[in-house]
C-alpha positions in Angstrom: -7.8 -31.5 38.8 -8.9 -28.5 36.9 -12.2 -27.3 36.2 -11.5 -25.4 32.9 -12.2 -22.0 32.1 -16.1 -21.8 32.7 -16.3 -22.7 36.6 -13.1 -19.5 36.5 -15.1 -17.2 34.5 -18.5 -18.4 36.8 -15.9 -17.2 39.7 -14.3 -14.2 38.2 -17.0 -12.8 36.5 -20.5 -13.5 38.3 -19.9 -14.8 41.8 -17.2 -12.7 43.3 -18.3 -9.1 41.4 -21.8 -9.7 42.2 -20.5 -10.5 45.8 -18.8 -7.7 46.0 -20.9 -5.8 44.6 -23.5 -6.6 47.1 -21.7 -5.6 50.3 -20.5 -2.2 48.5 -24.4 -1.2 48.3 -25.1 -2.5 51.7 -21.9 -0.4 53.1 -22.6 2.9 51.0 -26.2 2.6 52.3 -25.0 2.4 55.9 -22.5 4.9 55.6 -25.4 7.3 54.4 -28.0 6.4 57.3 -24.6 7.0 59.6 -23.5 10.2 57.9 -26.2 12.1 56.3 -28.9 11.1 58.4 -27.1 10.8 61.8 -28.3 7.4 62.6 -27.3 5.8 65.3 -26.8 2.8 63.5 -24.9 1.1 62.2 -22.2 1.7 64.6 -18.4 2.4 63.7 -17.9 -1.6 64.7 -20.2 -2.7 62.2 -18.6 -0.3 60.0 -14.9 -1.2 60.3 -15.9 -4.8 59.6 -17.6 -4.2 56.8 -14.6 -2.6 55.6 -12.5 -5.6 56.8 -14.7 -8.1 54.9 -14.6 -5.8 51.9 -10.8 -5.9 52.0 -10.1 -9.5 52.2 -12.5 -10.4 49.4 -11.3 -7.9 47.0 -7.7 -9.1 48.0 -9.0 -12.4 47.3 -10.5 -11.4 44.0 -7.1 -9.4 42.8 -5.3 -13.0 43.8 -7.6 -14.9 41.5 -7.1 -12.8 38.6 -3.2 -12.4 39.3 -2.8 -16.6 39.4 -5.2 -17.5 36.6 -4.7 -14.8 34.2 -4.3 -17.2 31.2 -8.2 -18.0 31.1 -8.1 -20.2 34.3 -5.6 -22.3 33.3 -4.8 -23.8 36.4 -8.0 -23.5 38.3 -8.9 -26.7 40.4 -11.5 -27.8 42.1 -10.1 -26.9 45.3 -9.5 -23.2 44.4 -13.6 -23.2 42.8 -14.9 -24.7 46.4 -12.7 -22.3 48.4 -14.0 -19.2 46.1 -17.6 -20.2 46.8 -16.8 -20.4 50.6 -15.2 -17.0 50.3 -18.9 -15.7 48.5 -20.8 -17.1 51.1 -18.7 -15.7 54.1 -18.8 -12.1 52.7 -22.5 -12.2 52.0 -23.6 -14.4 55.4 -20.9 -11.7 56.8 -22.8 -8.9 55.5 -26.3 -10.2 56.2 -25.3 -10.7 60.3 -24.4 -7.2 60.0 -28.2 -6.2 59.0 -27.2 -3.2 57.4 -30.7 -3.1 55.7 -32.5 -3.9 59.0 -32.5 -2.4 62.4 -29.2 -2.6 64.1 -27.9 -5.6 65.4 -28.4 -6.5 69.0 -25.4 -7.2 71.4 -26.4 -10.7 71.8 -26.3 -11.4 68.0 -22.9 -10.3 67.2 -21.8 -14.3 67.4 -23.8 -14.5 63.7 -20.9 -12.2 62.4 -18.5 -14.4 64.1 -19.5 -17.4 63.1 -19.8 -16.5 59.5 -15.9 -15.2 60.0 -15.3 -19.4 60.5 -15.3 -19.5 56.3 -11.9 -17.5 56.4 -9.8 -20.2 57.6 -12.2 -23.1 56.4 -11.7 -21.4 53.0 -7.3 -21.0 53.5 -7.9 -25.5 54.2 -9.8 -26.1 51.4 -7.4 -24.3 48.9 -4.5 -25.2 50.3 -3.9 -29.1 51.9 -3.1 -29.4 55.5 1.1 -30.2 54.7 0.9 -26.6 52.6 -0.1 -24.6 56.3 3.8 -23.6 57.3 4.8 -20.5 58.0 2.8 -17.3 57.7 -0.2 -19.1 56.1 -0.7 -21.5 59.0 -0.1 -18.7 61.7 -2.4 -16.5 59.6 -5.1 -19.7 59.3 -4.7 -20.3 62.8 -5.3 -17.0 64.1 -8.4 -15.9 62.2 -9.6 -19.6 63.7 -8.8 -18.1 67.5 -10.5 -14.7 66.5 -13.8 -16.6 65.5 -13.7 -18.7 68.2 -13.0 -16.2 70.6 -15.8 -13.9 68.9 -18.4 -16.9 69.4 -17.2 -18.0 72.8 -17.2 -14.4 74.4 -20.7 -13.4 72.7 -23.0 -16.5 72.1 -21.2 -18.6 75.2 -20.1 -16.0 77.9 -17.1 -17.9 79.1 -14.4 -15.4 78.7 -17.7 -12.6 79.4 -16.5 -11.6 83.0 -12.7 -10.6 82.1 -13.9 -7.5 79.7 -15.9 -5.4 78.5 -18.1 -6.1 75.3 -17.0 -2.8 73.6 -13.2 -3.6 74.5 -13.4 -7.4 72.9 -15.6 -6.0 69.7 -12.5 -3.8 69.1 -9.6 -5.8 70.1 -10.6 -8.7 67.5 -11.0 -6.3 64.9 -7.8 -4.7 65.2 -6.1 -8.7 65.0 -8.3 -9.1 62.0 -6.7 -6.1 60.6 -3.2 -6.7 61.6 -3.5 -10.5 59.6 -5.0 -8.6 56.6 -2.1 -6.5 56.6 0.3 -9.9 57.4 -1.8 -11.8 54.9 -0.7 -9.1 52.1 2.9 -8.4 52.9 3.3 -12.1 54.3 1.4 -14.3 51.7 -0.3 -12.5 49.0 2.5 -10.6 47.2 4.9 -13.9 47.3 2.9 -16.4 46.2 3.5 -17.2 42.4 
């Protein structure tokens, strides 16, 4: 069912610019305490994932213009709650990342990781169950086993005496990156 043009222009005008726009100022500012003032923090984790979350959401963004071009004609309900879903995990993203606060502790890196949990929660809203074949259900799938992974080894300590905190911090962020790039050569450039 469609929602007509004003919950799209809510979207694609206020909620995912102003989102956006947000974690630009919050990464800019951290890049200038970690450049110009030689900060310690934030460190080039935080940094990288603030550069992953930045590049998912503007992919997102460029997909919601591309597929509802014609004044969101089209635009359902499904797509509006999976848009706000993808707001709230950059900003909740951003905000575990205290960019504007001290630096985050080791033992609170599972906030990040559980506010990566909107990624796939977002792909299921948009898109039924029956639609997750192929690369979008491997892709869905794997950012679920990142999260989990992400929670498990840093809130839980399961998986804690097989390696290193610095070694797991930067092995899910390069799998994050590699289904970025898979999302947009997989999924994003041939979807109509």
């Amino acid at each position: 069912m469609e929602v007509g043009p004003r919950m799209y222009f809510l979207v694609s005008g206020l909620l995912y610019p102003a989102a956006l726009g947000a974690a630009l100022v919050w990464t800019v500012s951290a890049l200038h305490a970690r450049v110009f003032l030689e900060s310690a923090s934030p460190n080039g984790w935080s940094l990288c994932m603030a550069a992953w979350f930045i590049g998912y959401h503007c992919l997102q963004f460029s997909r919601l213009m591309v597929r509802h071009y014609d004044l969101g004609k089209g635009y359902t309900r499904r797509a509006f709650v999976s848009d706000l879903v993808d707001c709230l995990t950059l900003l909740l993203g951003f905000a575990g990342l205290r960019f504007l606060n001290e630096p985050i502790p080791s033992e609170q890196v599972w906030v990040v990781y559980l506010a990566l949990l909107g990624v796939p929660l977002s792909a299921v809203i948009a898109h039924p169950l029956r639609m997750m074949k192929g690369p979008r259900g491997l892709l869905v799938l794997g950012m679920l086993l990142v999260c989990l992974l992400g929670i498990d080894y840093f809130k839980l300590g399961f998986l804690l005496p097989l390696f290193k905190p610095e070694v797991t911090h930067w092995v899910l962020l390069v799998a994050m990156f590699s289904m970025l790039w898979a999302f947009y050569h997989r999924v994003y450039r041939f979807e109509p």
